[in-house]
N, C-alpha and C positions, 0 to 999 in steps of 0.2 A: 271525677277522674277514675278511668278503669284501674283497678289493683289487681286484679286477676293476673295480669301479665309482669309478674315483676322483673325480670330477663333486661337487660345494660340492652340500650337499643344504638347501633352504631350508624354512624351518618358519614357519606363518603360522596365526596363530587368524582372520583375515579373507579368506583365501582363498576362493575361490568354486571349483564343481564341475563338472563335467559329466557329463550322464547315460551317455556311453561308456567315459569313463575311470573311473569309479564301476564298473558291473557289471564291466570288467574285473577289478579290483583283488580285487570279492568273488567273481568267478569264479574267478582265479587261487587264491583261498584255500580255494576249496570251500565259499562260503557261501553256504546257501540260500537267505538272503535276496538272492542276485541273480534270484531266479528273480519275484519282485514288485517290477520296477525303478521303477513309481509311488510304491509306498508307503516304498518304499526312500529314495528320491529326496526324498520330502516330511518323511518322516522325518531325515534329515541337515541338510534343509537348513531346519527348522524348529528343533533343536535348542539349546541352551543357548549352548553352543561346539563350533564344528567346527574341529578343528585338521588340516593339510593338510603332507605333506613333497614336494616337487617337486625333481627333478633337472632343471633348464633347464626347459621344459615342462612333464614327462613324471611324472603321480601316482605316488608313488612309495609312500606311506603316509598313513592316515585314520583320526582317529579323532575321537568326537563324547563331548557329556556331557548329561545334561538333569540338572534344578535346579531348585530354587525363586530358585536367586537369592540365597540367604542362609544358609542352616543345613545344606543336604544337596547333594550330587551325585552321580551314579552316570554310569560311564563304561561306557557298552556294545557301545562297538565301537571298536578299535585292529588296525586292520590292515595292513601293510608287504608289498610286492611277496615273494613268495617268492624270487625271485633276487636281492633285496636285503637279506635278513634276515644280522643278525650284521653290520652296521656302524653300530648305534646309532640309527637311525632310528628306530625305537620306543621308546627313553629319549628319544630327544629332544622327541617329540612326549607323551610321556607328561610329561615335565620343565615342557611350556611350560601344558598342562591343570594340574599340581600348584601351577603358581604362580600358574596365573588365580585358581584356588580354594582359595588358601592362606587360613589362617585359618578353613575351615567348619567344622564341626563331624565332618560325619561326611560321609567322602568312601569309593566303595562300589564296588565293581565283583562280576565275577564271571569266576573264572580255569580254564580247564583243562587239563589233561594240559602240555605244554611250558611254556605259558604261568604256570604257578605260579608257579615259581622267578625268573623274570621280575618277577613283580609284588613277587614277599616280597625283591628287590634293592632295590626303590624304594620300600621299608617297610608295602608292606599285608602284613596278615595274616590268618588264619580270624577271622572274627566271635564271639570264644565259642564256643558250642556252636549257635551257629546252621548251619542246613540250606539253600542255596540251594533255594529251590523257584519252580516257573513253570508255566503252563499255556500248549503251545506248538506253534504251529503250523510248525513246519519240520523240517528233517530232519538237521542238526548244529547250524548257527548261522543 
């Protein structure tokens, strides 16, 4: 666990964003999609639920879900400062989407490499024998 950051880190599904501290967050993680901060942008903040972690000001981790609203969700972007990863910021903001959308039916994501073992703590698992598949314009995430 980092101790470096000892700072109360606050977790908000009504948070609001801004377009610089956003591409930082996805630049810091090497995510392509900062490189279309519009679509980016529209996309987060049109979403289902955006849940937000702030250290006093400062974004500190984001993630979004989209939905119908009643039977499905899928969470496709969960991101934490890399100099903050490993003090729970990512359960806690995955913690507060698990409870908005308690009771769906089927709640979905898609995990890779680190991130696995991450998700299969907070009880997802492989789909079956299902195959994530996508047709996809970027170049990681």
């Amino acid at each position: 666990m980092n101790t470096e950051h000892p700072m109360h880190i606050d977790i908000s599904l009504s948070g609001t964003v801004e377009r610089e501290e956003v591409i930082r967050l996805y630049r810091a993680n090497g995510w392509s999609s900062a490189d279309k901060p519009d679509q980016l942008l529209a996309g987060l903040r049109n979403s289902h639920a955006l849940v937000t972690a702030r250290a006093g000001t400062a974004l500190v981790g984001l993630g979004n879900a989209i939905s119908d609203g009643h039977l499905v969700v899928y969470f496709p972007h969960m991101l934490v400062d890399p100099a903050r990863q490993g003090e729970g910021i990512g359960r806690k903001m995955m913690a507060a989407l698990l409870d908005r959308y308690a009771g769906f039916h089927q709640l979905m994501l898609t995990a890779d490499g680190d991130a696995i073992p991450f998700y299969q703590r907070l009880g997802f698992e492989r789909a079956g024998r299902t195959e994530p598949m996508w047709i996809y314009a970027g170049a990681e995430h």
